[in-house]
OpenMM code with the backbone's topology and positions (N, CA, C; nanometers):
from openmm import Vec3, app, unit

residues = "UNK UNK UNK UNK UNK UNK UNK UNK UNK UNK UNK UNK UNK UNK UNK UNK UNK UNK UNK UNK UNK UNK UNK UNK UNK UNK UNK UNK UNK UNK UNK UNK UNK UNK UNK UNK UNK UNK UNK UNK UNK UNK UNK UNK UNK UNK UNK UNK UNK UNK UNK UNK UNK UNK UNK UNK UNK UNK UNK UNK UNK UNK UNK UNK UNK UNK UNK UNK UNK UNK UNK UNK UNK UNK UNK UNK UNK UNK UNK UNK UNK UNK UNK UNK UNK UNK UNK UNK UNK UNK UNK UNK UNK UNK UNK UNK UNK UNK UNK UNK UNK UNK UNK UNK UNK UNK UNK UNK UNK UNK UNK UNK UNK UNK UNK UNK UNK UNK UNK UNK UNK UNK UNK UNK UNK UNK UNK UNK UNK UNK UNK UNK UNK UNK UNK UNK UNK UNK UNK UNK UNK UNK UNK UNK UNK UNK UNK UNK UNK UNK UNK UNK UNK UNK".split()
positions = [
    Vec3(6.1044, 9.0166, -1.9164),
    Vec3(6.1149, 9.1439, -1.8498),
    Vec3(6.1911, 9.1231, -1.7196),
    Vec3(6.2959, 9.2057, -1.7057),
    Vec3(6.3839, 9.2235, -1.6008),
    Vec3(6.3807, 9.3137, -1.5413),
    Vec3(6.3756, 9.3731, -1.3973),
    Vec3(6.3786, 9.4523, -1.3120),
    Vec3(6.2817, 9.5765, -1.3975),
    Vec3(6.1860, 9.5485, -1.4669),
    Vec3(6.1043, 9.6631, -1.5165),
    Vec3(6.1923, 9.6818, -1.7048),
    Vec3(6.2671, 9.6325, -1.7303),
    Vec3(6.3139, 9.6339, -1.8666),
    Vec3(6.2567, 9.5448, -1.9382),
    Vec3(6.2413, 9.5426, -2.0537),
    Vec3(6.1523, 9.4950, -2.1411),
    Vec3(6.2871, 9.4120, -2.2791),
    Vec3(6.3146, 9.2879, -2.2419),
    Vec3(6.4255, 9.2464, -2.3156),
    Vec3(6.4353, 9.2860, -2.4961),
    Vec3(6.5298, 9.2595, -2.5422),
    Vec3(6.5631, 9.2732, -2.6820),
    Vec3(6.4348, 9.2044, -2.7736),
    Vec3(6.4455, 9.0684, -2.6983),
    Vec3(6.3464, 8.9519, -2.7819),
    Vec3(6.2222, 8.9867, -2.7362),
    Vec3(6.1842, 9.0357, -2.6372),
    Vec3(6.0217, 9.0784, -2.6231),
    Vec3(6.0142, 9.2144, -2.6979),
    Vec3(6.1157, 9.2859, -2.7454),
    Vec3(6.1043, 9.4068, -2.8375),
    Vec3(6.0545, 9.3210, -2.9648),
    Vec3(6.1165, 9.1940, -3.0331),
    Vec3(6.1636, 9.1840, -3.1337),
    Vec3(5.9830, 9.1362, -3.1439),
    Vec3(5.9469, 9.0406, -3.0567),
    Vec3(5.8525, 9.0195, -3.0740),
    Vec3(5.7313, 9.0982, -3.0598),
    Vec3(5.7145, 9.1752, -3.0207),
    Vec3(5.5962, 9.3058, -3.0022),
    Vec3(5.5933, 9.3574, -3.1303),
    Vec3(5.7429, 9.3503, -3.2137),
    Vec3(5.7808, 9.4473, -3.3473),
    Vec3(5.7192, 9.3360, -3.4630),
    Vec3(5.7059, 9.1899, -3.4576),
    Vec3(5.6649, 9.0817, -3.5436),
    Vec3(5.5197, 9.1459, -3.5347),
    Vec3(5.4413, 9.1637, -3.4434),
    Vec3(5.3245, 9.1516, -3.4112),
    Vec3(5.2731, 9.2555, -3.4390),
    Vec3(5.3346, 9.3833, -3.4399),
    Vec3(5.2807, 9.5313, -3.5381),
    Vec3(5.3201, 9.5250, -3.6707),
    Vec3(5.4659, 9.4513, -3.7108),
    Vec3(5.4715, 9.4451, -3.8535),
    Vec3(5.3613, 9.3782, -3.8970),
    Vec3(5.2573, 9.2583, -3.8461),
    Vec3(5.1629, 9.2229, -3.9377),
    Vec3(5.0487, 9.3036, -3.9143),
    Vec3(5.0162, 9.4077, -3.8132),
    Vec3(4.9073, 9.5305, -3.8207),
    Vec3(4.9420, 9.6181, -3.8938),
    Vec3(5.0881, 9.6342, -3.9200),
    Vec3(5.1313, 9.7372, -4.0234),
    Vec3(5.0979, 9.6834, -4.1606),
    Vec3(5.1013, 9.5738, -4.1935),
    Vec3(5.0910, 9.5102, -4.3482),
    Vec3(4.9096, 9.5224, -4.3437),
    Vec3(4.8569, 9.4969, -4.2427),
    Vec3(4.7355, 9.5243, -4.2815),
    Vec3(4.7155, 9.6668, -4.3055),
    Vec3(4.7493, 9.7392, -4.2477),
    Vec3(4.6775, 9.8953, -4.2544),
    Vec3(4.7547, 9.8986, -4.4209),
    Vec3(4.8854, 9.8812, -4.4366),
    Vec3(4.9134, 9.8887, -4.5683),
    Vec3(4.8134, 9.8120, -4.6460),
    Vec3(4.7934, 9.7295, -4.6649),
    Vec3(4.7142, 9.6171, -4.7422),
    Vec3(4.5782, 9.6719, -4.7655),
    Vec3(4.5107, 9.7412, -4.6837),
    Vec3(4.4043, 9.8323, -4.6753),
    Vec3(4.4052, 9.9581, -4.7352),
    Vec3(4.5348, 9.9863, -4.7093),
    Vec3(4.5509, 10.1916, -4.8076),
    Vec3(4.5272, 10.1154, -4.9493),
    Vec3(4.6566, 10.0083, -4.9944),
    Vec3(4.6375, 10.0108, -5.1140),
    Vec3(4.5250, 9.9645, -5.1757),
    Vec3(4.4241, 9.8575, -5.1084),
    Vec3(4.2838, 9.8342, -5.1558),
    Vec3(4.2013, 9.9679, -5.1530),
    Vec3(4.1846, 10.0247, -5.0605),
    Vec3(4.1029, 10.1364, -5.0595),
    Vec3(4.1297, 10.2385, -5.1368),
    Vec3(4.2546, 10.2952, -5.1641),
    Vec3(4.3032, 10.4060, -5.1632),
    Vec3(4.3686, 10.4053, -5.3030),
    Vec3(4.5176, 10.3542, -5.2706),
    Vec3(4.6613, 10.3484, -5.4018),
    Vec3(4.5748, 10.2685, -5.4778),
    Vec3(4.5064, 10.1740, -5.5162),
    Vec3(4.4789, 10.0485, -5.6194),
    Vec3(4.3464, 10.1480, -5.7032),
    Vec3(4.1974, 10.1990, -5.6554),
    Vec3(4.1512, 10.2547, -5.7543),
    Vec3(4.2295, 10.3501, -5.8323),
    Vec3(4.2692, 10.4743, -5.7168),
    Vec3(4.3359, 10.5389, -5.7653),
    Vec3(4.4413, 10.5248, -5.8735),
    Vec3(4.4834, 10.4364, -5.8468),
    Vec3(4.6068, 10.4107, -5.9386),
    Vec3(4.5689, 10.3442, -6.0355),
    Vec3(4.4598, 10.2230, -6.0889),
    Vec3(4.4584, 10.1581, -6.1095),
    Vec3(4.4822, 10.0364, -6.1446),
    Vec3(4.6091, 10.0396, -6.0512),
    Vec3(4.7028, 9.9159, -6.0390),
    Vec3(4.6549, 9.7949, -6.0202),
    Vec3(4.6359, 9.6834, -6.0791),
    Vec3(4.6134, 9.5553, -6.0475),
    Vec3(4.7057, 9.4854, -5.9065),
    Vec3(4.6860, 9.3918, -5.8671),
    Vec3(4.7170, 9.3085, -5.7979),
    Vec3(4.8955, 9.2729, -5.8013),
    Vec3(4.9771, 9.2679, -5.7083),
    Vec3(5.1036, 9.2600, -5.7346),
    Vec3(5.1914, 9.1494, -5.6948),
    Vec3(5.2422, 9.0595, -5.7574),
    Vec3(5.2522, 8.9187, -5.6871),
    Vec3(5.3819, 8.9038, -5.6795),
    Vec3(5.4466, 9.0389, -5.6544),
    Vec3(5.6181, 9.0245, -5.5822),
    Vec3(5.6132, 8.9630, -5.4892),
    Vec3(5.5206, 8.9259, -5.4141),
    Vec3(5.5970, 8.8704, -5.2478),
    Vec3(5.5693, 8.6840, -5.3465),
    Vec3(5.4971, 8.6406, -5.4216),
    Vec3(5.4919, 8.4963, -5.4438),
    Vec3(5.6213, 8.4936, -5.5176),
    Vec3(5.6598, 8.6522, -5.6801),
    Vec3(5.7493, 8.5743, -5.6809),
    Vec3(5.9070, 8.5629, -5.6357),
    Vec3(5.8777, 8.6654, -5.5082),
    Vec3(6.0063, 8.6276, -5.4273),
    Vec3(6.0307, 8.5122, -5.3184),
    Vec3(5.9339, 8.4417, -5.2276),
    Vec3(5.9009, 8.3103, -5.1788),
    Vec3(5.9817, 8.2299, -5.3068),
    Vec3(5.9349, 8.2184, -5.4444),
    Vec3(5.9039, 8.1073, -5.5212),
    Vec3(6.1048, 8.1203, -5.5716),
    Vec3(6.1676, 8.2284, -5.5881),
    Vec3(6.3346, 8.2796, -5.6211),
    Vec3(6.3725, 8.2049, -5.4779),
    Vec3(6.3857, 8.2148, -5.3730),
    Vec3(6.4395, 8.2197, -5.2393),
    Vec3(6.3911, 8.1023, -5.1569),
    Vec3(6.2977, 8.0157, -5.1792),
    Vec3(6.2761, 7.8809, -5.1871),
    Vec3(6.2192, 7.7718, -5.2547),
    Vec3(6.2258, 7.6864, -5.1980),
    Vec3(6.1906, 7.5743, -5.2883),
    Vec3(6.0011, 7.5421, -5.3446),
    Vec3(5.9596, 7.6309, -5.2725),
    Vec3(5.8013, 7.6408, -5.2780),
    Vec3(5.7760, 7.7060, -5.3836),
    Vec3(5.6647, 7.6071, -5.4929),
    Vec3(5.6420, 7.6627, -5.6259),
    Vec3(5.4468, 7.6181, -5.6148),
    Vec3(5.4022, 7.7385, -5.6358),
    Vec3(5.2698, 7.7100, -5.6688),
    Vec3(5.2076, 7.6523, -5.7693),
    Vec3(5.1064, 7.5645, -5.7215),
    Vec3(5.0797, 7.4720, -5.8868),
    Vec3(4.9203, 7.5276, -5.9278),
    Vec3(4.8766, 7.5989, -5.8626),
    Vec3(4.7180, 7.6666, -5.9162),
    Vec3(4.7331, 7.8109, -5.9020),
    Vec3(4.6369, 7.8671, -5.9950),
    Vec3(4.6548, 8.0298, -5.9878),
    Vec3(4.5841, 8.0726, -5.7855),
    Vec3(4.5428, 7.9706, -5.7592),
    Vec3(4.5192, 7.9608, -5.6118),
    Vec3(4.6189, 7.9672, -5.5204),
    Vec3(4.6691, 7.8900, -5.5722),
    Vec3(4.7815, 7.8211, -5.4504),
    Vec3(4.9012, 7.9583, -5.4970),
    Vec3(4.9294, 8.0437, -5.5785),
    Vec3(4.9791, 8.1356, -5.6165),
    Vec3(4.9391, 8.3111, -5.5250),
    Vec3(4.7693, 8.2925, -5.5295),
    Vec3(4.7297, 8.3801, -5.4655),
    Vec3(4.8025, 8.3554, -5.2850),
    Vec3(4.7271, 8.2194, -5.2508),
    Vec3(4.7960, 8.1836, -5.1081),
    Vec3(4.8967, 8.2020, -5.0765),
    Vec3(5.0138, 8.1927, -5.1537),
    Vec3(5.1515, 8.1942, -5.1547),
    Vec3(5.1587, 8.3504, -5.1314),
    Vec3(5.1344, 8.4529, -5.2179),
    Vec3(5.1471, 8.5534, -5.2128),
    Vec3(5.1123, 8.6467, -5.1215),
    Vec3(5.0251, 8.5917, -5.0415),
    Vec3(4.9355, 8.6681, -4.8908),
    Vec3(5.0355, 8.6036, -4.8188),
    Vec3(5.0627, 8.5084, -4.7991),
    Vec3(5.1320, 8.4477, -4.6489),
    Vec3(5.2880, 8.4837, -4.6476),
    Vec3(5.3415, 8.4901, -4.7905),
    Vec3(5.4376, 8.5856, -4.8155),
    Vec3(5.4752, 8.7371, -4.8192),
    Vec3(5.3405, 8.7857, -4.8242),
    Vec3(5.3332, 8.9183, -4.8324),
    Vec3(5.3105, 8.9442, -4.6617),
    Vec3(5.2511, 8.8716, -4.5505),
    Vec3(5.2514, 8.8783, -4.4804),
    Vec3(5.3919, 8.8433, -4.3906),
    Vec3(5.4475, 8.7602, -4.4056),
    Vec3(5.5986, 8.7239, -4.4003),
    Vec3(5.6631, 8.8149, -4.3694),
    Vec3(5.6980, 8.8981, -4.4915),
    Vec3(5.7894, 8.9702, -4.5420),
    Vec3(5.7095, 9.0828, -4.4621),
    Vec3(5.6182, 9.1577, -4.4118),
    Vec3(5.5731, 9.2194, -4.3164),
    Vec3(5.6352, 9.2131, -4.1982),
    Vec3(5.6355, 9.1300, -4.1463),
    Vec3(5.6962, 9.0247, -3.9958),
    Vec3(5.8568, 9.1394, -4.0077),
    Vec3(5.9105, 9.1317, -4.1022),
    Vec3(6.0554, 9.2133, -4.1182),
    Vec3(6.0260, 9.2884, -4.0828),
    Vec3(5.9828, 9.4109, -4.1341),
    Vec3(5.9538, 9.5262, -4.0782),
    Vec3(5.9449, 9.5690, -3.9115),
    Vec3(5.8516, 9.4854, -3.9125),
    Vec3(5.8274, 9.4866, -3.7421),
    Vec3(5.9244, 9.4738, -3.6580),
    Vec3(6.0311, 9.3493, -3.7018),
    Vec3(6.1244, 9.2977, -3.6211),
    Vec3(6.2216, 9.4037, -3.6152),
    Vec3(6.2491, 9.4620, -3.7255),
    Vec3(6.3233, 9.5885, -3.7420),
    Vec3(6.2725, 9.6806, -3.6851),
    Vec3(6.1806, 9.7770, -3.6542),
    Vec3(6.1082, 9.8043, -3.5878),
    Vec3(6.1415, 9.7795, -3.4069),
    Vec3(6.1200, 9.6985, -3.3704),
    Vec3(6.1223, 9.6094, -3.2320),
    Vec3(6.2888, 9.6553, -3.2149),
    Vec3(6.3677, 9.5993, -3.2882),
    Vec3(6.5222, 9.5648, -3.2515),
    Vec3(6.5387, 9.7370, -3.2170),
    Vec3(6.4874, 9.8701, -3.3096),
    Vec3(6.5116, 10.0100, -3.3374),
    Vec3(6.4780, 10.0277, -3.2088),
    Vec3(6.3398, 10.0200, -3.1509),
    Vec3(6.2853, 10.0286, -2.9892),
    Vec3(6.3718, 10.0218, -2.9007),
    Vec3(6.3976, 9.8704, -2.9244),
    Vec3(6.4835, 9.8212, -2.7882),
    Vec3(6.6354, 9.9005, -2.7609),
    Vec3(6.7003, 9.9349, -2.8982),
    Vec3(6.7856, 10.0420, -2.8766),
    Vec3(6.7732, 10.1791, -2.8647),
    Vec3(6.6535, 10.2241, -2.8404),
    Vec3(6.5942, 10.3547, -2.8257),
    Vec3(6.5075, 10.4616, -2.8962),
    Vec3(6.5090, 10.3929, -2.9900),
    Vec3(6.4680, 10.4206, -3.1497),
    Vec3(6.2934, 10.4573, -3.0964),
    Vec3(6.2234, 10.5667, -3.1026),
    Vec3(6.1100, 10.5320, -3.0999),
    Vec3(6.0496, 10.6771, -3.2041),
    Vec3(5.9418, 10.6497, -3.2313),
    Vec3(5.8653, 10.7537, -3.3057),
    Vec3(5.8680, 10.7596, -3.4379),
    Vec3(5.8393, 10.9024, -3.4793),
    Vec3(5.9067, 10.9188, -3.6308),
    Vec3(6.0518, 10.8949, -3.6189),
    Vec3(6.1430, 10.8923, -3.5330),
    Vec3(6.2719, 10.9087, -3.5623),
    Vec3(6.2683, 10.7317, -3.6333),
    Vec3(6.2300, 10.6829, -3.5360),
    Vec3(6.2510, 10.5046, -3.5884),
    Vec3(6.1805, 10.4614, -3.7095),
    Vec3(6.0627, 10.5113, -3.7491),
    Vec3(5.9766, 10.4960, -3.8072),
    Vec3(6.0595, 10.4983, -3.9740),
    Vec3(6.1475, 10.6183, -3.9468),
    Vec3(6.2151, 10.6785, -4.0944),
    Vec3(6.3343, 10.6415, -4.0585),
    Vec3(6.3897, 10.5880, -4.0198),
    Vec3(6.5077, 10.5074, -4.0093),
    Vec3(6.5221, 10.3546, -4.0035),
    Vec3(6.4062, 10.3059, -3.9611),
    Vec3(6.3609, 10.1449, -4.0848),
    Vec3(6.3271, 10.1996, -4.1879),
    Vec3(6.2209, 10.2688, -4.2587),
    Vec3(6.1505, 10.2396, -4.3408),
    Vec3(6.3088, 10.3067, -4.4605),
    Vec3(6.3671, 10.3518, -4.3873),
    Vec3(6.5224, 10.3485, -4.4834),
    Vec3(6.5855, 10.2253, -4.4953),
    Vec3(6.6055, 10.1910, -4.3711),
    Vec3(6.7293, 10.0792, -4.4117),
    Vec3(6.6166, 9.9602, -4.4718),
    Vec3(6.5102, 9.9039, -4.4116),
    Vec3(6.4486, 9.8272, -4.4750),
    Vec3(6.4011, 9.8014, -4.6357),
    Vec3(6.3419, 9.9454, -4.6728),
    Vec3(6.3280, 9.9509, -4.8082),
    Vec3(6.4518, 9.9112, -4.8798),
    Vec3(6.5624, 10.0317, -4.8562),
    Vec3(6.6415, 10.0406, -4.9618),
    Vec3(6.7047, 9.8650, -4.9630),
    Vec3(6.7128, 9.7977, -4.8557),
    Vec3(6.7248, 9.6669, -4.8568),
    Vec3(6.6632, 9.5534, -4.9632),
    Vec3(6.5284, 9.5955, -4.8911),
    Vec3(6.4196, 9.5041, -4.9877),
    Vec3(6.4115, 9.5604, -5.1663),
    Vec3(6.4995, 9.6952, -5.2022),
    Vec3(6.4750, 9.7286, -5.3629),
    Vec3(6.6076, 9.6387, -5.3635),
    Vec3(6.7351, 9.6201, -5.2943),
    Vec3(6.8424, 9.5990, -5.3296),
    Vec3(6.8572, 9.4578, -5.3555),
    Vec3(6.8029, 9.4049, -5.2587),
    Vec3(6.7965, 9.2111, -5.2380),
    Vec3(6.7350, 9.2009, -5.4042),
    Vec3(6.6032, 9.2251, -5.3925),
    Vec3(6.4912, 9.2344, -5.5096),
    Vec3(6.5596, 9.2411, -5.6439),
    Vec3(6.6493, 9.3839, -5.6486),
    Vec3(6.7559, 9.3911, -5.7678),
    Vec3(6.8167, 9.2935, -5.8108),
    Vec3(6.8938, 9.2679, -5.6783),
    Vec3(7.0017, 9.1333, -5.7115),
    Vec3(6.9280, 8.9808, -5.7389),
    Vec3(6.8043, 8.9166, -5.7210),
    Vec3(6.7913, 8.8391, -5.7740),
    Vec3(6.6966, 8.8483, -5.8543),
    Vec3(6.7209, 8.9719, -5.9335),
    Vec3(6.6393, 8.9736, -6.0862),
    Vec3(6.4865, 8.9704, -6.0934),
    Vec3(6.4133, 9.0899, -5.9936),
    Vec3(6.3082, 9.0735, -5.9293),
    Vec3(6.2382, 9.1794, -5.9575),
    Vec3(6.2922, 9.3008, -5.9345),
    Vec3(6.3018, 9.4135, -5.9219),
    Vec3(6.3790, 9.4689, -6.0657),
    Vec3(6.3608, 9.5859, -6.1379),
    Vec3(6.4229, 9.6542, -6.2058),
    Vec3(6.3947, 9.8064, -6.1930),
    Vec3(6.4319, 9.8316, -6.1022),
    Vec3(6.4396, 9.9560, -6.0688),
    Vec3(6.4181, 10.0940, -6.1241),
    Vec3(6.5535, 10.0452, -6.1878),
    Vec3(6.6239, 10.1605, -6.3300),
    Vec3(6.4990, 10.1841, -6.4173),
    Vec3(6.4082, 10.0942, -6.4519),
    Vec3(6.3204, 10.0695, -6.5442),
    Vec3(6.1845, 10.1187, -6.5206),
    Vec3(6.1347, 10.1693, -6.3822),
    Vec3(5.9894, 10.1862, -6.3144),
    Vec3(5.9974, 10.3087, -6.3477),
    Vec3(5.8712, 10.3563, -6.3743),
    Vec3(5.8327, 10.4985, -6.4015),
    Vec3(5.8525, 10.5393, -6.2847),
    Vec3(5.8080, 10.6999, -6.2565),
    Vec3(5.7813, 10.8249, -6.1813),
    Vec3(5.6814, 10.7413, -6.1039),
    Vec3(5.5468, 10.7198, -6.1495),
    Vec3(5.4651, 10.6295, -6.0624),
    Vec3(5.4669, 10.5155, -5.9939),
    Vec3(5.5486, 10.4117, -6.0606),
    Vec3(5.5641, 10.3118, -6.0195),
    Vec3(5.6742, 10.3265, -5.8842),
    Vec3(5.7818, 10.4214, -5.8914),
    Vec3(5.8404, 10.4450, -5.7895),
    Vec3(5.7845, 10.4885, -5.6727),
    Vec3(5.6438, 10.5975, -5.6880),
    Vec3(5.6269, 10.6563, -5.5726),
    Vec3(5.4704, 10.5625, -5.5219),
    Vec3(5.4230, 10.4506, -5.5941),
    Vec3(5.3391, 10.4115, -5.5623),
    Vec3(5.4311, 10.3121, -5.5032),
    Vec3(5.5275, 10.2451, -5.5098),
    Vec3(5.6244, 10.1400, -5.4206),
    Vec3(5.6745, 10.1928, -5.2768),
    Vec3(5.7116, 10.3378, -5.2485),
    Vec3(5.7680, 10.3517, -5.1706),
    Vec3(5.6546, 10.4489, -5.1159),
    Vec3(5.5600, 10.4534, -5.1716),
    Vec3(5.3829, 10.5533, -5.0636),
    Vec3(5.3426, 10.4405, -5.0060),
    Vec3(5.2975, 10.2886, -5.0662),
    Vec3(5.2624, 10.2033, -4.9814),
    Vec3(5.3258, 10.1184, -4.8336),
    Vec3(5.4878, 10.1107, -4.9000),
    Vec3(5.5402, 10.0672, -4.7902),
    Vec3(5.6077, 10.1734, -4.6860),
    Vec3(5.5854, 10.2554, -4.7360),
    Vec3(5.5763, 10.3733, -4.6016),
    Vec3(5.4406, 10.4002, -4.5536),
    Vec3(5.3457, 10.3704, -4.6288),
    Vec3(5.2428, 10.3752, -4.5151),
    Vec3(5.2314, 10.2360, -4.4237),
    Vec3(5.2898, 10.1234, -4.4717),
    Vec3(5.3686, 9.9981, -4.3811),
    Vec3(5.4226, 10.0857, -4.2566),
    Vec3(5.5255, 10.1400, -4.2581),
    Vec3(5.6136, 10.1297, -4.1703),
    Vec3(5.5509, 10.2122, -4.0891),
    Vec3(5.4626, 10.3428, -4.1046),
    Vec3(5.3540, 10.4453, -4.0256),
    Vec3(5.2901, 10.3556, -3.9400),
    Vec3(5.2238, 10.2369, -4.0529),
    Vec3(5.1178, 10.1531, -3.9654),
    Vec3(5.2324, 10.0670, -3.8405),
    Vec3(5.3011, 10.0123, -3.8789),
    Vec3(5.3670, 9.9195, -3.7878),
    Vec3(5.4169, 10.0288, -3.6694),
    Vec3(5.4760, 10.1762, -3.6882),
    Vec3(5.5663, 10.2361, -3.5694),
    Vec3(5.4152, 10.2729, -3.4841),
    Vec3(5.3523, 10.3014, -3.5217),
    Vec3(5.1666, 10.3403, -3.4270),
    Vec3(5.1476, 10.2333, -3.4211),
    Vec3(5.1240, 10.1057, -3.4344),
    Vec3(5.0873, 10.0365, -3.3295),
    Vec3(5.2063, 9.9516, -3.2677),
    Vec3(5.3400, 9.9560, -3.3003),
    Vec3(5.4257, 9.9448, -3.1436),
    Vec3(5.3939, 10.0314, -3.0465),
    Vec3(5.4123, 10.1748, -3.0898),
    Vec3(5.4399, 10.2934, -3.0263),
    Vec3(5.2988, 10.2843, -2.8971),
    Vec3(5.1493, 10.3297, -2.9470),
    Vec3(5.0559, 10.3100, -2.9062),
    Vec3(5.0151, 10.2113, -2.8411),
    Vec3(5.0053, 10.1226, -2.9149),
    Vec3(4.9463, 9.9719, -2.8209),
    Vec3(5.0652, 9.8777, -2.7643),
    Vec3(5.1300, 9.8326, -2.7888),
    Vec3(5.2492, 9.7149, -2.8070),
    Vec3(5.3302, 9.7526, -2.7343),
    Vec3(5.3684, 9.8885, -2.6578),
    Vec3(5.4725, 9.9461, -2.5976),
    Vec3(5.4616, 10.0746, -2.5695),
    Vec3(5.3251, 10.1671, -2.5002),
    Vec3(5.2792, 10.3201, -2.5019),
    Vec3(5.3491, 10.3628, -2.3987),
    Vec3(5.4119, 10.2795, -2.3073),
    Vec3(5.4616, 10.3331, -2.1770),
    Vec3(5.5752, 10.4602, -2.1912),
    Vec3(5.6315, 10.3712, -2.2877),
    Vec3(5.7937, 10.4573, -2.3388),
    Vec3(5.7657, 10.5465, -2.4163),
] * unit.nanometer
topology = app.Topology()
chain = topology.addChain("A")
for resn in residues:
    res = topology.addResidue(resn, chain)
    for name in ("N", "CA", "C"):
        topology.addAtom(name, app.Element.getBySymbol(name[0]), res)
């Protein structure tokens, strides 16, 4: 912090630190909420995108679960940072909120696409709006607690 400004990298980092309160409040809708409702089982895109994108391969249906939380938490951390960087250029509220949870998503379906992860074309009506209800309630959770706690001044 400079003369009362709050640098890029202390944005970026305030935005790491709500993206993983945002993955929880997400992580929580869909236990509570999207998963009976839906009756969707358990979803282990974030292990098997870790397991495409590096060299880390799980050898127990354990070490699979682990993989998949610390990855799923990971890949949270984005959000935030995106998030943070939106702040620091002025970005705050719903305006920022829906302007990551754009560029980020359509990112994360596109990356996902391209290394054969994702099939898009192929997901039902549900499967689409249960992908993009949870990680928008991500990006809700992450812009309320920058906005609120992490940075209420602005």
């Amino acid at each position: 912090m400079r003369n009362g400004q709050v640098s890029t990298g202390d944005m970026i980092v305030r935005g790491v630190v709500a993206g993983v309160a945002g993955t929880v409040v997400m992580t929580t809708f869909q236990k509570l909420v999207e998963m009976p409702l839906t009756k969707r089982g358990d979803s282990y895109a974030p292990a098997d995108f870790a397991e495409k994108v590096t060299p880390v391969r799980a050898s127990s249906p354990e070490g699979r679960r682990r993989l998949n939380w610390v990855t799923h938490f990971l890949l949270g951390t984005m959000w935030g940072a995106a998030y943070g960087i939106a702040a620091a250029r002025g970005l705050r509220g719903q305006k920022a909120v829906n302007a990551v949870f754009g560029v980020v998503y359509i990112g994360d379906v596109a990356l996902n696409t391209a290394l054969g992860l994702y099939r898009p074309l192929q997901w039902s009506a549900k499967d689409v709006l249960v992908d993009v209800v949870d990680k928008y309630v991500q990006a809700q959770g992450t812009g309320a607690v920058f906005d609120r706690i992490l940075d209420p001044a602005r």
